[in-house]
Legacy VTK file of the C-alpha trace (Angstrom):
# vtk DataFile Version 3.0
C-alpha trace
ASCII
DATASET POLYDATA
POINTS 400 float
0.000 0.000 0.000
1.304 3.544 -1.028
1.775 6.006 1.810
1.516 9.578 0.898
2.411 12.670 2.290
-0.959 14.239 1.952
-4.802 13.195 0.792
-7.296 15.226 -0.421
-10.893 14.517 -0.018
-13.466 15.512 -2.238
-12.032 17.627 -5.164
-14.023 20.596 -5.924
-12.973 23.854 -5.262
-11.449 23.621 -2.471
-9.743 19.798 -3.456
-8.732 20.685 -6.625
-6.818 23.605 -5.282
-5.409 22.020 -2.727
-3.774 18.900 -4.456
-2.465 21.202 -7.299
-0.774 22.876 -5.305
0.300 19.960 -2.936
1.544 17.929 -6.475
3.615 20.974 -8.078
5.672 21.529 -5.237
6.895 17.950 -5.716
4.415 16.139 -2.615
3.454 12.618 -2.864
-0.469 13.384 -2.922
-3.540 11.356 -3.662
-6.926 12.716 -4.305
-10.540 11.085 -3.974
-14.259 12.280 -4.779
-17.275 10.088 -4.915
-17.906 11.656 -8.233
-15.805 12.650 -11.211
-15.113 16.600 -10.943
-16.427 19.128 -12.379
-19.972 17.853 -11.786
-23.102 19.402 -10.991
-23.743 17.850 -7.422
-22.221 20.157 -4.640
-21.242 23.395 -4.906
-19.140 23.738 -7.492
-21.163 24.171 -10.640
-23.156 26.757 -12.013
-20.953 27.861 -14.978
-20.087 30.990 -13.169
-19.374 32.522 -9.801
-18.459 36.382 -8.808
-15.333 37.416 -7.830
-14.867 40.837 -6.151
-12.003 42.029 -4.224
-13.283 44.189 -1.113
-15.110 41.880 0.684
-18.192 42.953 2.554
-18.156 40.160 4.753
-15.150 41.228 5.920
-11.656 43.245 5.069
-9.632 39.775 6.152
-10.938 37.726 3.334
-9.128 40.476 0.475
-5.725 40.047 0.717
-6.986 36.207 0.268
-9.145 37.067 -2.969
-6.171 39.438 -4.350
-3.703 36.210 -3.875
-6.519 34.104 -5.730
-6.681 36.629 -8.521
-2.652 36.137 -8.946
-2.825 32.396 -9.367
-6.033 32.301 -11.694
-3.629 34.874 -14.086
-0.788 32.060 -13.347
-3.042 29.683 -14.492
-4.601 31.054 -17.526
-0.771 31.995 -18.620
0.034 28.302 -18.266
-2.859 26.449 -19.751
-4.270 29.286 -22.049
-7.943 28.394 -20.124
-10.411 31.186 -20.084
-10.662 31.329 -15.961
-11.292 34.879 -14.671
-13.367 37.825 -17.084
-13.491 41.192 -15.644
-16.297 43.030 -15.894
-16.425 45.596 -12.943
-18.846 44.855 -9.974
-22.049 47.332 -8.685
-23.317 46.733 -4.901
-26.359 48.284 -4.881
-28.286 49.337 -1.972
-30.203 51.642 0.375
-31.040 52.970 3.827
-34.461 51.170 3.670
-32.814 48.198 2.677
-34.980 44.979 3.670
-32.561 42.478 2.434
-29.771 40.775 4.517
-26.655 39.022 3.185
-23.815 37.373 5.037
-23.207 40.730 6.965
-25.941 42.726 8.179
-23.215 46.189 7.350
-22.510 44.031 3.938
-21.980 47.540 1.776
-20.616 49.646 4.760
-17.754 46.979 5.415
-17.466 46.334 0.978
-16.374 50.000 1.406
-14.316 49.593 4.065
-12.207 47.089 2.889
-11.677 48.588 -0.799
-10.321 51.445 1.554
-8.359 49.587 4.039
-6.682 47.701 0.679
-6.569 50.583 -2.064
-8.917 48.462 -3.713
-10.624 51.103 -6.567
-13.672 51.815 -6.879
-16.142 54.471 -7.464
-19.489 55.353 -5.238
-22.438 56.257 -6.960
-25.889 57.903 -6.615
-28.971 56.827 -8.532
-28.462 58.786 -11.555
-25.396 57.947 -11.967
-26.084 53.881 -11.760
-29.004 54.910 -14.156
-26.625 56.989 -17.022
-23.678 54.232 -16.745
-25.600 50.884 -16.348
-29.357 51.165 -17.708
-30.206 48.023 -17.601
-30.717 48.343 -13.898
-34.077 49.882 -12.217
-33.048 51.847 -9.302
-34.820 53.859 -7.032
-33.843 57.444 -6.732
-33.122 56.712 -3.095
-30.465 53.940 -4.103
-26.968 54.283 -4.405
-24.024 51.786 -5.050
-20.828 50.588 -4.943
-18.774 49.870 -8.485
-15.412 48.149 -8.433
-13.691 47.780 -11.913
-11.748 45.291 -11.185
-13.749 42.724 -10.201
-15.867 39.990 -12.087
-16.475 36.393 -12.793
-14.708 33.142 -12.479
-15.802 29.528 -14.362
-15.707 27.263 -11.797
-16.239 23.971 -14.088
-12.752 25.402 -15.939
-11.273 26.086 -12.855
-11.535 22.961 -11.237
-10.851 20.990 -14.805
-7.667 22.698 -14.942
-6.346 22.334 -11.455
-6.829 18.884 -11.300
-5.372 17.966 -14.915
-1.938 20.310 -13.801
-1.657 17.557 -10.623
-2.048 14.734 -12.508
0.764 16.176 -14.822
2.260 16.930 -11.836
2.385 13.367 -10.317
-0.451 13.815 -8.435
-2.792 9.803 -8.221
-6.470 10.914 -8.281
-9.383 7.971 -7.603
-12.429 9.415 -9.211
-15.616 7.714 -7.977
-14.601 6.360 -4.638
-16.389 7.109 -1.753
-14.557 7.550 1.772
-15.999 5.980 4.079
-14.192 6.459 7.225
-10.793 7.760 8.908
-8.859 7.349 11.387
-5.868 9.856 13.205
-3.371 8.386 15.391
0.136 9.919 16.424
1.874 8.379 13.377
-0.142 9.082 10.624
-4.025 9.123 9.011
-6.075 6.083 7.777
-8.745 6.487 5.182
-10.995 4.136 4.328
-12.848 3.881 0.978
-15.330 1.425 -0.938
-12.285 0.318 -2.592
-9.881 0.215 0.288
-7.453 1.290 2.548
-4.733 4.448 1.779
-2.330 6.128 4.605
-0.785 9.500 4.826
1.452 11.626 6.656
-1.553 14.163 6.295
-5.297 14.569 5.580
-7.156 17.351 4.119
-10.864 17.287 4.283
-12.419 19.435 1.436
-16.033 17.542 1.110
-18.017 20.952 0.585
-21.923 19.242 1.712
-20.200 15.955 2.279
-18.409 17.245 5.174
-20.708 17.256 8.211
-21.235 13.319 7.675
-17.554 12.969 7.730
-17.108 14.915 11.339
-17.948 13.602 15.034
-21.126 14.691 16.731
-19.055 17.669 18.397
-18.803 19.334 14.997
-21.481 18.369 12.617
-24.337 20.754 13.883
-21.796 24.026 12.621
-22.091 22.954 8.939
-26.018 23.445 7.719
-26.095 22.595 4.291
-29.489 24.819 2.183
-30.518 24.352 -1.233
-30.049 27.607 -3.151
-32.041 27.896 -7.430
-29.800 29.594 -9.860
-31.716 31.028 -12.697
-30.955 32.290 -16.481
-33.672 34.704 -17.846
-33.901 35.692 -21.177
-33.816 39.270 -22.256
-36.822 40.772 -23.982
-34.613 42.460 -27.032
-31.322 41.926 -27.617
-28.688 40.563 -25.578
-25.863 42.490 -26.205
-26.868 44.959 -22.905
-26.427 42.374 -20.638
-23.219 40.880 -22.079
-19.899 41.268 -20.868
-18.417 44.183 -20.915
-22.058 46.446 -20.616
-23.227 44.315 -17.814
-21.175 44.506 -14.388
-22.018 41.550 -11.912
-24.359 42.394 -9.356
-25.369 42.104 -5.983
-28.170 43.984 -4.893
-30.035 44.559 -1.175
-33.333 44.861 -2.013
-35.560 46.774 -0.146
-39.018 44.689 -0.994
-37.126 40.899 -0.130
-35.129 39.537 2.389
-32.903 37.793 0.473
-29.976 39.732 -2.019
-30.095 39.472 -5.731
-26.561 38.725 -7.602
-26.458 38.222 -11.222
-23.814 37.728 -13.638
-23.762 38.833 -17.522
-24.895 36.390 -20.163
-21.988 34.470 -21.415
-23.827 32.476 -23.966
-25.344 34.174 -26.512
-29.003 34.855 -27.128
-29.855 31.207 -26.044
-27.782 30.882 -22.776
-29.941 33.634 -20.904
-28.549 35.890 -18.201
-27.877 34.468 -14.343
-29.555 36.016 -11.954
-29.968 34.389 -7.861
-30.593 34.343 -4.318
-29.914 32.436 -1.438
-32.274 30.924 1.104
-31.433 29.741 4.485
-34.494 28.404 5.597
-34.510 25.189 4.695
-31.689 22.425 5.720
-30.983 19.754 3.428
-28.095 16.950 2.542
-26.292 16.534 -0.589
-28.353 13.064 -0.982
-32.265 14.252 0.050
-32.022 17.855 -2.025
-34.806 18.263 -4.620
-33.070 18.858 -7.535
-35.466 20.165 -10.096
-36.779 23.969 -10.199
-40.504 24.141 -10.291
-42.785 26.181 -12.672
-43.811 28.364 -9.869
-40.103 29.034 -8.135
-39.290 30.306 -11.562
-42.361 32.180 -11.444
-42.189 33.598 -8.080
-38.231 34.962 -8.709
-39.176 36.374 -11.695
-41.759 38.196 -10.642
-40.471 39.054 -6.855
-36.675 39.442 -7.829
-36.129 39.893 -11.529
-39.025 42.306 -13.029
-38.664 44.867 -10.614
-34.842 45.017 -11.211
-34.013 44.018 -14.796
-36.996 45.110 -16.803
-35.376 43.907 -19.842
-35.308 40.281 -18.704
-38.311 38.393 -19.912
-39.974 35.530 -17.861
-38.473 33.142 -20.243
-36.522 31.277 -17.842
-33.926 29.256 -20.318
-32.184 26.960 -17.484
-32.365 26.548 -13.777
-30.548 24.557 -11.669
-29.961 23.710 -7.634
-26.619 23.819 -5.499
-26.072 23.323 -2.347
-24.427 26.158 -0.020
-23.025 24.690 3.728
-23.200 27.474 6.182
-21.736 28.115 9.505
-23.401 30.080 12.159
-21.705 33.283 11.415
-21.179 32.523 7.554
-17.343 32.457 7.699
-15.191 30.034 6.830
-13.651 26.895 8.828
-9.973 26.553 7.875
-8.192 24.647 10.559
-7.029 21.124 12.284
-9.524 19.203 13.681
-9.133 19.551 17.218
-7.957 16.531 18.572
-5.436 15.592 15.771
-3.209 18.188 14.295
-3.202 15.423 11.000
-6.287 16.128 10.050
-6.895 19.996 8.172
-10.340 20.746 7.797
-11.357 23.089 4.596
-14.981 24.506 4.576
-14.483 27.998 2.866
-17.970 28.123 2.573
-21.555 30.297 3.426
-21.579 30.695 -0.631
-18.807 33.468 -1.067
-16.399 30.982 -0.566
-15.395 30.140 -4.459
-13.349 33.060 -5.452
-11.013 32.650 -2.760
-10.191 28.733 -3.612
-7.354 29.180 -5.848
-5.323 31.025 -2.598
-6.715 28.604 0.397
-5.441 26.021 -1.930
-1.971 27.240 -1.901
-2.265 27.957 1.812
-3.389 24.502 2.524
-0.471 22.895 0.829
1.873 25.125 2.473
0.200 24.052 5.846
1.017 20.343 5.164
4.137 20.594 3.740
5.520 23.600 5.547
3.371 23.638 8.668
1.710 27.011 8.341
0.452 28.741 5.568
1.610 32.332 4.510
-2.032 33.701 4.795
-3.336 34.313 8.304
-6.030 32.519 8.556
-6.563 32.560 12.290
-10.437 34.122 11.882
-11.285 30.574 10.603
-10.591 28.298 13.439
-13.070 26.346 15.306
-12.729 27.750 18.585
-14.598 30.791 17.490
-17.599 29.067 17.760
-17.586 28.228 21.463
-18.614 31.784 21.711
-21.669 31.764 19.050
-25.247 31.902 19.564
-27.990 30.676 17.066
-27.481 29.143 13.542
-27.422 31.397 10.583
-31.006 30.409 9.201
-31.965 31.118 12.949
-30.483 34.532 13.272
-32.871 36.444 11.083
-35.394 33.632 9.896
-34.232 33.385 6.267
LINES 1 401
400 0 1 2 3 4 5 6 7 8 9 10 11 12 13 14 15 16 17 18 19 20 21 22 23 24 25 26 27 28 29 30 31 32 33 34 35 36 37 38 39 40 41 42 43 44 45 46 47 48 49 50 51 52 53 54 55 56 57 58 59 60 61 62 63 64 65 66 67 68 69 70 71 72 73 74 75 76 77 78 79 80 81 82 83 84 85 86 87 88 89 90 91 92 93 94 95 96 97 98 99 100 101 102 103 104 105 106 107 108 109 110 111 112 113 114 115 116 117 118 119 120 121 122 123 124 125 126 127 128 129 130 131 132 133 134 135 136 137 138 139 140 141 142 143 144 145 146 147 148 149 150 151 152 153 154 155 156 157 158 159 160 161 162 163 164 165 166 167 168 169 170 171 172 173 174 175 176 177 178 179 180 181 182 183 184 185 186 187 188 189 190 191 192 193 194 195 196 197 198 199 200 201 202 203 204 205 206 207 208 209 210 211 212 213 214 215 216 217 218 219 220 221 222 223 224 225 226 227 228 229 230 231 232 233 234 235 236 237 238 239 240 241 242 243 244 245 246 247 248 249 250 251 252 253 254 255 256 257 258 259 260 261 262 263 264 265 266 267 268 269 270 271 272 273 274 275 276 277 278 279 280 281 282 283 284 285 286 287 288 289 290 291 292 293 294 295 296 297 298 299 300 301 302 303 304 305 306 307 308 309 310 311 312 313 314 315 316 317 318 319 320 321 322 323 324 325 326 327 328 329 330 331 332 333 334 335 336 337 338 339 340 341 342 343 344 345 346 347 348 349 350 351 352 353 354 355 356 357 358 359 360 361 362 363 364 365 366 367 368 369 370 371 372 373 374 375 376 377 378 379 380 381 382 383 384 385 386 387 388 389 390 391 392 393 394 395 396 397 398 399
């Protein structure tokens, strides 16, 4: 039986990352998934995710995003993949505001941490979000945030790529395995699979959904897993207004909704629709019970609750829909840390469904945490013991 210096379990954003960077730096590093990455089962799908840089769920998740932006350049360079488009990003909200995202100061701190990192961007009043981007129906008491620099990432190419560099980097990957079990001792890490048995010095759990089932009773209740609808509406006229390079990606505090809107421009053509979303935290579900079709009337309702108030020149012609899963913590940040009770065992959950942009870097930082025992990044606001102090769940905390 091989022993290797690291595995990595499950291999989406997070995975795929990870052993990448674990396999060019030279480590001996096997990866498993249950399924065969990209796929459309976790949280990693969706043909595109935003990626801003002043992050309003906190200024200590930017220098992270900035170090992601690097590598995705790196990696476009080396493979010639289409990975990151920049399209500039507007935050649009209000004072009478209804909606809540991850933060309940989401635009105050988005401006505070473009300041705090020289990050550029502009602020702008209702006619001036009307006279530079049309397509959007503001009220006059709305204002927003624009950032040029940010836009959107595909996360099936970004995965795809990342895992073919480790293979060509010596990296053994067992698509279609399930793990089963493990087990940490002083020595090393067991894992066991439906096909066997595999040892390492180190083990890095990346299982997005999957992970709760993998943890002890202790930890399982942190990680609530929802099912979020992603939609793509057609426009009414042409879609050149909502392609890239007119269209910014969005994300937009309503003040009729509790939940944001985010949408990203149509990267498809007339046919492939623009993507526009929520989130929902009311409902807990597992990656095995979700209901994965979108139903005539939850097309319906977002269109006519989120979408025709906002984009009047999106149609109700709803060209795709499909369901992810987000896993959320009780104060939406991410876990990054060893599992207490065996420094051997790293767990990943860069999750609460901002967690995609900033993959590329956490990869890099988890390899350097296995091979060099710390990573370069701090990432001391993700460790467990944070949570000792918490209250109420997130779907609790303001009945989303």
């Amino acid at each position: 039986m091989t022993h290797y210096q690291a595995i990595v379990v499950g291999l989406g954003a997070m995975g795929a990352a990870a052993i990448h960077q674990l396999a060019r730096r030279g480590a001996r590093v096997l990866g498993v998934d249950r399924f065969a990455p990209p796929h459309g089962l976790g949280s990693t799908h969706g043909d595109t995710r935003i990626s801003r840089l002043a992050i309003g769920e906190g200024a200590h998740y930017t220098p992270i995003v900035l170090r992601s932006h690097e590598i995705w350049r790196e990696l476009e360079r080396e493979t010639g993949a289409d990975l990151l488009t920049t399209t500039g990003a507007l935050i649009i909200s209000s004072q009478a505001r209804t909606a809540v995202l991850h933060d309940d100061n989401f635009f105050a701190n988005t401006v505070a941490a473009a300041k705090a990192h020289d990050i550029a961007h502009e602020l702008l009043d209702a006619g001036q979000i009307r006279r530079r981007f049309p397509q959007f129906a503001v009220g006059d008491d709305e204002y927003a945030y624009f950032e040029p620099a940010a836009g959107f990432l595909r996360p099936e190419a970004c995965v795809r790529v990342q895992l073919d560099l480790a293979l060509a980097s010596g990296a053994e990957i067992h698509f279609n395995e399930r793990v089963e079990s493990f087990d940490a001792c002083a020595r090393a890490v067991s894992v066991t699979t439906d096909r066997g048995r595999h040892t390492a010095d180190r083990l890095v759990l990346t299982l997005g959904p999957w992970l709760a089932e993998m943890l002890d009773g202790a930890w399982r209740p942190l990680f609530k897993v929802s099912r979020q609808v992603l939609y793509w509406f057609a426009p009414k006229g042409a879609i050149e207004p909502f392609a890239a390079g007119r269209f910014p990606v969005f994300i937009w505090e309503m003040q009729t909704t509790r939940q944001g809107v985010y949408g990203i421009p149509a990267i498809d053509g007339a046919g492939g629709g623009v993507k526009i979303a929520t989130e929902q935290y009311r409902q807990a579900t597992t990656p095995d019970d979700i209901d994965r079709a979108v139903s005539e009337g939850e097309i319906a309702t977002m269109y006519e609750t989120c979408v025709a108030p906002c984009l009047p020149g999106l149609g109700p012609d709803c060209v795709k829909a499909a369901a992810c899963l987000y896993t959320v913590t009780p104060d939406f940040g991410f876990v990054i840390d060893t599992l207490p009770g065996s420094d051997r065992v790293i767990v990943a959950s860069p999750c609460s469904g901002h967690g995609f942009k900033h993959s590329a870097a956490i990869g890099e930082a988890l390899a350097q945490q296995v091979l060099d025992g710390q990573s370069r990044l701090d990432l001391s606001a993700f460790a467990f013991d944070r949570f000792r102090r918490l209250g109420p769940s997130p779907g609790d905390r303001d009945g989303r």
